[in-house]
C-alpha positions in Angstrom: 7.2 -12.0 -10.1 7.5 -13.1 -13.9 10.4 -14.8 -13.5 9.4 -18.6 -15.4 10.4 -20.5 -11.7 9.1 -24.0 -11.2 7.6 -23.0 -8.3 5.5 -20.2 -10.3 4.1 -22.5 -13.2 3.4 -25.1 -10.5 1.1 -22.3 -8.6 -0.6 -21.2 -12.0 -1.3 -25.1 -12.3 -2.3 -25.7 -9.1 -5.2 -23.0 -8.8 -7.1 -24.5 -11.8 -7.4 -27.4 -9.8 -11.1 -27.9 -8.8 -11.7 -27.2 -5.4 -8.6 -25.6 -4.5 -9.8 -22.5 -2.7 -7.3 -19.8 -1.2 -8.3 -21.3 2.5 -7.1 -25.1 1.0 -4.0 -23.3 -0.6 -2.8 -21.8 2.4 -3.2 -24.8 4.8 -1.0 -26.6 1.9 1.2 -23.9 1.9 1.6 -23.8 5.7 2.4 -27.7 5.3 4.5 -28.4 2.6 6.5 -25.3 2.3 5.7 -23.6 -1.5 3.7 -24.2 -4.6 6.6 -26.8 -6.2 6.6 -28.7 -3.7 2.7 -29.1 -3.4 2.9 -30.0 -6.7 5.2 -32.8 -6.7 3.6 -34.2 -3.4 1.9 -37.6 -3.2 -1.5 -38.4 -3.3 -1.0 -40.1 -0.2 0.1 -36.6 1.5 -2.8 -34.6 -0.6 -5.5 -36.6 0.5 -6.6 -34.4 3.8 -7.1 -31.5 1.6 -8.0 -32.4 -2.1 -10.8 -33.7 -3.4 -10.3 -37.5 -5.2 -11.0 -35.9 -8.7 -8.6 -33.0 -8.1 -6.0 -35.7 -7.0 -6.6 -37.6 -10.4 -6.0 -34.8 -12.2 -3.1 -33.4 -10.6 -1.7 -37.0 -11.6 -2.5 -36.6 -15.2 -0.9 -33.6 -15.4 2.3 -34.6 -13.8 2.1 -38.0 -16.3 1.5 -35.9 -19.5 3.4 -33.1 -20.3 1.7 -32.5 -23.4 -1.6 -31.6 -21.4 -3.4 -28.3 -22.4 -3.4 -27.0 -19.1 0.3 -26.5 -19.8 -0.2 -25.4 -22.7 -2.2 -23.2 -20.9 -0.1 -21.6 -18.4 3.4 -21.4 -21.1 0.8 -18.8 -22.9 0.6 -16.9 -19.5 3.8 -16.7 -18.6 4.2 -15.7 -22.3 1.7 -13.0 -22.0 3.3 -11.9 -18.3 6.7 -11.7 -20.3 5.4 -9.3 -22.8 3.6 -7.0 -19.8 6.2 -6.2 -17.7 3.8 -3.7 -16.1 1.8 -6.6 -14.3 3.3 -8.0 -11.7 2.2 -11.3 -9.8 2.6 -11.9 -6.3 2.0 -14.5 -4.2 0.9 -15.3 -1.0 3.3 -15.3 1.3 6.0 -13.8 -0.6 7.4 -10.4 0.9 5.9 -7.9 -1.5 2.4 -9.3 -0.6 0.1 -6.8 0.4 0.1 -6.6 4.2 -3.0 -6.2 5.3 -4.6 -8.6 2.9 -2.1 -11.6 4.0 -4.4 -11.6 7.5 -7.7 -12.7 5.7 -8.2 -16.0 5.8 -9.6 -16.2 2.7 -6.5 -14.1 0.7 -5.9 -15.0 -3.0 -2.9 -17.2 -3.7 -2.1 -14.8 -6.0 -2.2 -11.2 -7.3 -2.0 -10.0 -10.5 -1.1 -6.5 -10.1 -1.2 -3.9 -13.0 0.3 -0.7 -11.9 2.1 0.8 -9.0 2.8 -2.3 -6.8 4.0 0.2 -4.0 -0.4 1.2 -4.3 -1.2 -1.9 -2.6 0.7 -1.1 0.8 -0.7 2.8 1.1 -3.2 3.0 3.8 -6.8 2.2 2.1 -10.5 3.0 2.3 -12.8 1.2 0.4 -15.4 3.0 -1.2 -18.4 0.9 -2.8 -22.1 1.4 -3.1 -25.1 1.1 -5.4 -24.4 0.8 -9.6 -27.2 3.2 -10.0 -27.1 5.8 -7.0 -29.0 9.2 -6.2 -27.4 12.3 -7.1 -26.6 12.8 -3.5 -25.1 9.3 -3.1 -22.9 10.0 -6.2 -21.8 13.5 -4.8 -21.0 11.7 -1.4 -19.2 8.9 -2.8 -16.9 11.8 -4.8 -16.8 14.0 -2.3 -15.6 11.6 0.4 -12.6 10.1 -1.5 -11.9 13.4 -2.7 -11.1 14.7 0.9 -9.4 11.5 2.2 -7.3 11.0 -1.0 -6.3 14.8 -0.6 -5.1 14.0 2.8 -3.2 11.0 1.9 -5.4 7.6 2.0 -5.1 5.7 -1.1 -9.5 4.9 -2.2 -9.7 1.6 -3.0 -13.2 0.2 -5.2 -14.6 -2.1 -7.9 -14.5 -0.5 -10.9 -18.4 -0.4 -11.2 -20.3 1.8 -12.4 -22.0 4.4 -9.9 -20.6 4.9 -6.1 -17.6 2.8 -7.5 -16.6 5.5 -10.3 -17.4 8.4 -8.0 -14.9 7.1 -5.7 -12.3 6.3 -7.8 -12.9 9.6 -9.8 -12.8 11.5 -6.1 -9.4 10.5 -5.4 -8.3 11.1 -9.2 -9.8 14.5 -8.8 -7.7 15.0 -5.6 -4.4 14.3 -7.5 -4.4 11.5 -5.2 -3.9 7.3 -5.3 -6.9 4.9 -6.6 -7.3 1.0 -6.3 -9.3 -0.5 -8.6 -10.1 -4.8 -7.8 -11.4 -6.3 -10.6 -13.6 -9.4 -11.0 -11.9 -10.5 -14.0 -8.7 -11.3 -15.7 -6.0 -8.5 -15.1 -6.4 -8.7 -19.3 -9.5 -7.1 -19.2 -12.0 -3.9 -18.2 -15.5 -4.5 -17.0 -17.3 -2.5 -17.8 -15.6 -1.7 -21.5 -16.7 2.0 -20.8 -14.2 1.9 -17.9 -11.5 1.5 -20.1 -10.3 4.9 -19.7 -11.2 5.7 -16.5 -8.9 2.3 -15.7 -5.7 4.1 -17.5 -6.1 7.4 -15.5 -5.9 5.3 -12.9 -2.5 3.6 -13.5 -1.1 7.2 -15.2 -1.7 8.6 -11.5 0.3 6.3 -9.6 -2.6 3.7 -8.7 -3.1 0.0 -9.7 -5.4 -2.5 -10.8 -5.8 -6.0 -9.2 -6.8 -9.1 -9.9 -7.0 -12.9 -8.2 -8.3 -14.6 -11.6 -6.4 -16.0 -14.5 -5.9 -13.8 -17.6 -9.0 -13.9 -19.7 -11.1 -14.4 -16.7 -14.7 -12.5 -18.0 -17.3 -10.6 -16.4 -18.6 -13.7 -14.8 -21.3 -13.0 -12.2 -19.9 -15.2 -9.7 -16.5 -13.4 -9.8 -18.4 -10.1 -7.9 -18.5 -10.9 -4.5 -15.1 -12.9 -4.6 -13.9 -9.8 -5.6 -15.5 -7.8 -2.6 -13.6 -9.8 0.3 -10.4 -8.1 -1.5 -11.5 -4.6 -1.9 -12.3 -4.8 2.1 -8.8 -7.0 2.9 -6.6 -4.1 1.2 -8.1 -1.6 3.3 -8.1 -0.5 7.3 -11.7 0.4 6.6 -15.0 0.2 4.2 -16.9 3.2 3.6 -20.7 2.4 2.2 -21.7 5.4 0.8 -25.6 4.1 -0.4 -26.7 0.8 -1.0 -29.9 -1.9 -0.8 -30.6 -3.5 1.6 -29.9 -6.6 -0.9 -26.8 -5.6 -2.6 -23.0 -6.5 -3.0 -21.8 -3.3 -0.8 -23.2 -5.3 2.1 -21.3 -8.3 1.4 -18.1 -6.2 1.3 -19.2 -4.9 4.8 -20.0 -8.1 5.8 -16.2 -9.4 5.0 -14.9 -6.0 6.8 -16.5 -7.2 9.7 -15.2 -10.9 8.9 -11.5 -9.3 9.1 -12.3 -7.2 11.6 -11.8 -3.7 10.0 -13.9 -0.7 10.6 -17.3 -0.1 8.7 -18.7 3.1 8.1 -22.2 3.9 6.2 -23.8 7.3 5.1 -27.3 7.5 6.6 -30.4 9.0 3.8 -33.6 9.9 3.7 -35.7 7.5 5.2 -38.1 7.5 1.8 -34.7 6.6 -0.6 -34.5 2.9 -0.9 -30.7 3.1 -1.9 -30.4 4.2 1.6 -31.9 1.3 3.2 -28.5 -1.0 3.4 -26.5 1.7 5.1 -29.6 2.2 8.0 -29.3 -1.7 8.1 -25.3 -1.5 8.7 -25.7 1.2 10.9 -28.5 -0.3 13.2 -25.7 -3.2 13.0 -22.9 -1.5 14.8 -21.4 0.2 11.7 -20.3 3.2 12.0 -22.7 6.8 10.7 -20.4 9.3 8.9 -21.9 12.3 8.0 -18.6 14.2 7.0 -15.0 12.3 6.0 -13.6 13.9 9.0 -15.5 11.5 11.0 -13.6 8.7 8.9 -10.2 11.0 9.5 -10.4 10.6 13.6 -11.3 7.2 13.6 -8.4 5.9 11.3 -6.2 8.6 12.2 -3.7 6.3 14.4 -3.1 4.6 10.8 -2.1 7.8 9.1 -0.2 10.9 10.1 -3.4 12.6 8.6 -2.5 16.8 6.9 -5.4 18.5 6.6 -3.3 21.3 4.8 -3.2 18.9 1.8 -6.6 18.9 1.7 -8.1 21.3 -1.2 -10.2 23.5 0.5 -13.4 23.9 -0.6 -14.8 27.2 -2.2 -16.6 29.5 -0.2 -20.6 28.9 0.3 -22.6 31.2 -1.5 -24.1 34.1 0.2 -28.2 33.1 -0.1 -31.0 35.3 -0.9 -33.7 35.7 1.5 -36.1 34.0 -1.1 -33.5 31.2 -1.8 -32.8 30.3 1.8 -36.6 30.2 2.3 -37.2 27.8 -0.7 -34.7 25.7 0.5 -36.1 25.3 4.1 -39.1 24.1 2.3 -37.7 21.5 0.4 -36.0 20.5 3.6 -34.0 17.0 2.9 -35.8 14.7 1.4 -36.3 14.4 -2.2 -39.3 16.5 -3.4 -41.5 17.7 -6.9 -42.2 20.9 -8.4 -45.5 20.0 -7.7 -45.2 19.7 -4.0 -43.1 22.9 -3.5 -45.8 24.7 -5.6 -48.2 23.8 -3.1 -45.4 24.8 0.1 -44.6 28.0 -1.3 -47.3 29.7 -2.8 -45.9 30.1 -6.0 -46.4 29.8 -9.3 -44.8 27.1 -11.1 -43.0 28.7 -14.0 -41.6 31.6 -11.5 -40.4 28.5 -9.2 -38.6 26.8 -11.8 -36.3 29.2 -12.9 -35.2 30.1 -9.3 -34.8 26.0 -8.8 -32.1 26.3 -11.9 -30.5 29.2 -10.2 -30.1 27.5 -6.8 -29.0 23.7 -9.1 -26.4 26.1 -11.2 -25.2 27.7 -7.7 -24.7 24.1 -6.6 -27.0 24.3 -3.9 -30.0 21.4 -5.1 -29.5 18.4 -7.7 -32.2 17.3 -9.9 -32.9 13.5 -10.5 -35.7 13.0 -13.0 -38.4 14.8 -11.6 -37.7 15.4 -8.0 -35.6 17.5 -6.4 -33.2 17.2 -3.0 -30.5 19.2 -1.5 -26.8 18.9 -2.3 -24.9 16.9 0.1 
């Protein structure tokens, strides 16, 4: 949508009015028909929905042409010109992503960099913690690995940690990513996503955005961001989280739109575990392989498992191996503690733990040691 219509330039005018929130906008859109004609309404008919100082300005703007905030959006439509590979779509226009039109709360508008085409695949969010386990970080992959494979775009943040992992899974797979940003289409936070953001758009996936261009990293803008992530998407995976943390406010709108919610349980001693035992004692749904995710969302997608890369072959264990790993069990453990379980020494136990983390079979995070998920 970059064609310069009246009725675009009065929707980028009208959503920097104060106030005017996507619910507001789409009772005004239900009422008077499209953006232009909000615009040109009286303040008579505006009254039920904007505020008196929203009213005043919407006035001064419609008195002086001259006004910055038109200034304003004749740069964006300027900048929209010059990018024809963003797209803007609005709510209620045809090529309006589906399943995000039902939320209450939808955008207004979209700005979509990208695949449009992305935005009406069959999603699964992906989020989680910015500074995961090892295992949480292999799960988060993993997961969107196999479910991209099979044919489920993975739709995330952009953040660092479980958000990556996702999106790296499904890139991995050869498959489609969503990333939702919570700032200006314009921009990548973080910076040192920049790249991961163009692999994302060379493989046939998008980036999307509800805030204006040049729109920063404003901590506000986060969990905004999260009831879109969850309204693209038939379901949200958590894959580890806090009990206090923005995953669980994207679960929380899941459950507001009434899509599925799956969590990963943990080790009852890893605090990045904690949120998804609290969504899980909450009626969310435990996964403990994507396949679980598969038969659940199946009716929403003739699921092949052929496309699925299949995994390589477990290693044969030794006898010695197997029994160091039974040790460990699953929770996260020192070379102190297995010393003490095993018998042996510690020099001869920390070369066979880089054998079995080289094989694949353990991860290492600082100075403790779990089994690969």
């Amino acid at each position: 949508m970059n064609d310069p219509s009246d009725c675009f330039v009065s929707l980028l005018t009208l959503l920097r009015l104060p106030g005017l929130g996507a619910s507001t906008y789409a009772d005004l859109h239900q009422h008077f028909g499209s953006a232009a004609a909000i615009y040109s309404a009286g303040a008579a008919q505006l009254r039920p929905w904007l505020e008196p100082s929203s009213l005043q300005l919407l006035q001064t703007l419609r008195d002086d042409p001259q006004h910055e905030w038109h200034s304003a959006v004749a740069a964006e439509m300027e900048w929209l010109a010059a990018h024809p590979d963003v797209s803007v779509v609005a709510w209620g226009s045809d090529d309006y992503p589906h399943l995000l039109a039902q939320v209450a709360s939808a955008p207004a508008l979209l700005y979509v960099r990208g695949a449009l085409a992305a935005l009406e695949l069959p999603q699964l969010a992906i989020v989680g913690s910015r500074n995961p386990s090892a295992g949480g970080r292999n799960n988060a992959h993993e997961f969107a690995r196999y479910l991209a494979g099979g044919g489920f775009a993975i739709t995330s943040g952009l953040a660092l940690g479980v958000d990556a992992c996702a999106h790296r899974g499904a890139l991995d797979a050869g498959g489609v990513t969503v990333g939702v940003l919570g700032t200006g289409i314009d921009r990548v936070y973080p910076a040192r996503h920049r790249d991961l953001a163009a692999e994302i758009l060379d493989n046939g996936g998008a980036l999307v955005s509800e805030f204006p261009l040049g729109t920063g990293s404003v901590a506000s803008n986060f969990p905004r961001r999260n009831r879109i992530i969850s309204g693209l998407s038939l379901g949200t995976l958590v894959a580890e989280a806090a009990v206090k943390s923005g995953s669980l406010i994207t679960a929380r709108y899941a459950l507001e739109q009434e899509r599925e919610v799956f969590a990963i349980p943990g080790s009852i001693h890893n605090p990045m575990a904690k949120g998804c035992h609290a969504l899980i004692k909450r009626g969310a749904k435990l996964v403990e392989s994507a396949s679980d995710i598969v038969e659940e969302l199946g009716g929403a997608l003739a699921f092949k498992s052929q496309q699925i890369t299949p995994s390589s072959p477990a290693k044969t264990l030794s006898a010695g191996d197997q029994r160091l790993l039974d040790l460990m069990g699953y929770d996260p453990v020192s070379l102190d503690t297995l010393c003490q379980r095993s018998g042996i020494d510690a020099g001869t136990l920390a070369a066979q733990l880089m054998d079995l983390e080289l094989d694949g079979c353990i991860t290492q995070n600082g100075s403790y040691f779990c089994r690969a998920q």
